[in-house]
N, C-alpha and C positions, 0 to 999 in steps of 0.2 A: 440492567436497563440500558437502553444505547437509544442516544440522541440523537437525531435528523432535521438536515433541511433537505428543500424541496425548491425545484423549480423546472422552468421549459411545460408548455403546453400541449408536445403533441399525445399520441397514442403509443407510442414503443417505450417502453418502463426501462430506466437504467441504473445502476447504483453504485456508486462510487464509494471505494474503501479505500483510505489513507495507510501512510506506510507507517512502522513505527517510529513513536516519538513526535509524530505530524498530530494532523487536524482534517477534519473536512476542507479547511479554507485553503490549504493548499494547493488543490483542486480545482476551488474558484476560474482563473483562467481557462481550464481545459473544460471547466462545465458549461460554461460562456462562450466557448468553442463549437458546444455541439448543434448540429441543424434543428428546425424548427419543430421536427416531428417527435424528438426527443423529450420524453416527462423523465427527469432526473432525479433520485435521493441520492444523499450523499449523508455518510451517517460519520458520529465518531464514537470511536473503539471505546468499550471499556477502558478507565484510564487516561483518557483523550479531552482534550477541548471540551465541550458540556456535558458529554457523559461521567455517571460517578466512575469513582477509585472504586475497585473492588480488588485491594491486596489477597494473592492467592488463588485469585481466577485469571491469571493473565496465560495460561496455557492454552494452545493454538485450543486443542476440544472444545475445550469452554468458551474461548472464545467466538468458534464456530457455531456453538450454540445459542450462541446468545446473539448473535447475527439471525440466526433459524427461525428462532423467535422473533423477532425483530421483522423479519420478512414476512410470517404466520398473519400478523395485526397490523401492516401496511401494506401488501401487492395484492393484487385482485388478479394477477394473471402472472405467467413466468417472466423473469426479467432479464435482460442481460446483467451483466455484473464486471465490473472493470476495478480489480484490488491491487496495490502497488506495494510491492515488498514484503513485509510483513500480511500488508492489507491484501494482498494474493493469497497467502499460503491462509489467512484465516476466513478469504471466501471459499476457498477449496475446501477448507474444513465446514465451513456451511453446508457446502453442496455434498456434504459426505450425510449431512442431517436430513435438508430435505430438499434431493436434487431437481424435486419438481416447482421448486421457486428459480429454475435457473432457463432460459431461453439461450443462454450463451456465458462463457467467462472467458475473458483476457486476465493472465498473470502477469503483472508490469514488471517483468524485471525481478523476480523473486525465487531465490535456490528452494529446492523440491525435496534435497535429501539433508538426514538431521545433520550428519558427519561431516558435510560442508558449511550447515549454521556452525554450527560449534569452532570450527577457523575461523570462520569472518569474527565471530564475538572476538577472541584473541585475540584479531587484530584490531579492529574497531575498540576494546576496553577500554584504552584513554579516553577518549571521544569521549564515549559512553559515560565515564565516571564523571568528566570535566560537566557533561549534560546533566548530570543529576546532581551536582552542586547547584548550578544553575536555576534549577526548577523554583516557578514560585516568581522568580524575578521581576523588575519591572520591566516591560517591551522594550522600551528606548533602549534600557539597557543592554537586554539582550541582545537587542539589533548592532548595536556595537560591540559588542562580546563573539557575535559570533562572525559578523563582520572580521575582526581581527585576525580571524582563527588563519591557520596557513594553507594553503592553495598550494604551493608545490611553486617552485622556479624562485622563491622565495619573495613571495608574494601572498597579499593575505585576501580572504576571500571579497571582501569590500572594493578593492584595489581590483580584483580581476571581474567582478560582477557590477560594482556600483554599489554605493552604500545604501540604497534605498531600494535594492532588487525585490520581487517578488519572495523570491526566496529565505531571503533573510525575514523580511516580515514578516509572512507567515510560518518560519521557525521559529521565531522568537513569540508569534501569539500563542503557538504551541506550546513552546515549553513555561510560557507564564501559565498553562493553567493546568500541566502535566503532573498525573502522579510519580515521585520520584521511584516507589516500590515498583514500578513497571520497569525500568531499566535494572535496578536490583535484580530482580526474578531473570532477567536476562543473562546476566554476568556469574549469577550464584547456582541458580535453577533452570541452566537451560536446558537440561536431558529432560525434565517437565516441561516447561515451554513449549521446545520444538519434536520431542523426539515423536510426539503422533505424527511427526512428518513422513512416518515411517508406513502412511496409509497412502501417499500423495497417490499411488498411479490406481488405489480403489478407489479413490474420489474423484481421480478425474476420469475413469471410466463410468464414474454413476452420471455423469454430465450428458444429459438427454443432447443436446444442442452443441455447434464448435468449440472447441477450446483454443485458444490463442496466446502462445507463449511470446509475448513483445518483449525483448530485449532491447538492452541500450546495446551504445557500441563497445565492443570489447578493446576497443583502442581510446576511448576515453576513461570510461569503471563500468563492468558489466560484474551483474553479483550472479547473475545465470549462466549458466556450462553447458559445455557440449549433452554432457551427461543428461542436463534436464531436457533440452531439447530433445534426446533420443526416449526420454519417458512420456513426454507429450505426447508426439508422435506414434509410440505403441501401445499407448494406455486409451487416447480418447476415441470415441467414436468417428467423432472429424476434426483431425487434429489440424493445425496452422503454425507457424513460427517466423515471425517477422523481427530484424533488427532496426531498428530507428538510426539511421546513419548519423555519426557525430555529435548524436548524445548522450549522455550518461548515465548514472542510475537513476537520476532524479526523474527523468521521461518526461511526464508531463509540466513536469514544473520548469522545465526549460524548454519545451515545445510543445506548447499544451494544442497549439491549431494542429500541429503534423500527427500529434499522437492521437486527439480527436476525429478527424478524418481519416485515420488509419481504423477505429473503430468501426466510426459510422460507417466506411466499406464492406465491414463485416456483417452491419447488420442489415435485416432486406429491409 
């Protein structure tokens, strides 16, 4: 089962998927970004902010199915779709289920092929484990925990954000209500996890509507490749690929106006 809010009054349906380890609320700013004509969900993942734990189903399929589902008993019409990292690769796994809930999909920032997850986990592991001690925590805590964490130039991320950044906020509301078995399955099981990634350019050829590969910039952390770009490009019907200058992986959490009006372009 996957939990949803809801909001924006107009007529073009949009839905927002978080990245892994996030929340719907992370969002929040970029959803509050969008123009008036916009009716928004924004859901969380299996595993996620109010949706259950489901240990064992956190493999992209499943996860795509349970998004399919999810879309079956809430859209009345095809949506756009806007999934960030994680939450790309498992609306693309949606739209492998049932691409006639799709009017459009933006991938924010999210690698396409298994062989390249499977390096980033490597690299990413500490993180990853240090976040799954973490889990459960209280907010404030966290907020200070992950505040701390280091930023690079030897500075920590409070110091170079603000201790009270969006970001951290809604990282730490996240992982206070995170199942920690969803990072496990990651570190231990990620040929399950990710390796259906190994359908990415059938499912983004099943996308009736654009597909739009938004990258951050590759001079602050881009987790997207040339590679993925050139399978965009020869996989979808109407392909796009846009870099967000001077951003990072996070996209819209650190420009949620530019990344939002980058959409709304897209949509007529």
């Amino acid at each position: 089962m996957i939990e949803a809010q809801s909001g924006g009054r107009g007529d073009t349906p949009l839905v927002f998927v978080h990245g892994g380890s996030a929340s719907w609320r992370m969002g929040k700013d970029f959803l509050d970004a969008l123009p008036g004509r916009v009716r928004w969900w924004a859901v969380d993942l299996p595993g996620h902010g109010a949706s259950p734990w489901t240990p064992g189903r956190y493999d992209l399929r499943g996860v795509g199915a349970a998004l399919a589902e999810w879309a079956a008993g809430h859209l009345d019409r095809p949506a756009w779709w806007y999934g960030h990292s994680y939450g790309g690769q498992a609306a693309l796994a949606a739209a492998g289920v049932r691409p006639d809930a799709f009017a459009g999909l933006v991938i924010g920032d999210a690698p396409l092929a298994p062989a390249r997850m499977y390096r980033l986990l490597d690299r990413m592991s500490g993180t990853l484990r240090r976040w799954q001690g973490w889990c459960g925590r209280p907010e404030e805590e966290l907020v200070r925990l992950l505040g701390a964490e280091d930023a690079g130039g030897g500075r920590t991320r409070a110091e170079v954000l603000g201790a009270a950044h969006p970001y951290l906020v809604g990282q730490a509301a996240a992982l206070h209500r995170h199942d920690p078995a969803f990072i496990e399955a990651l570190l231990t099981e990620s040929q399950q996890v990710y390796g259906h990634l190994g359908h990415a350019g059938e499912w983004i050829a099943g996308v009736p509507g654009p597909v739009l590969l938004l990258r951050a910039d590759p001079a602050v952390m881009s987790l997207s490749s040339a590679e993925d770009e050139a399978l965009v490009r020869s996989a979808a019907r109407h392909p796009a690929v846009t870099t967000v200058s001077g951003v990072g992986h996070g996209l819209h959490q650190f420009a949620p106006a530019e990344v939002a009006a980058t959409i709304s372009a897209l949509i007529p």
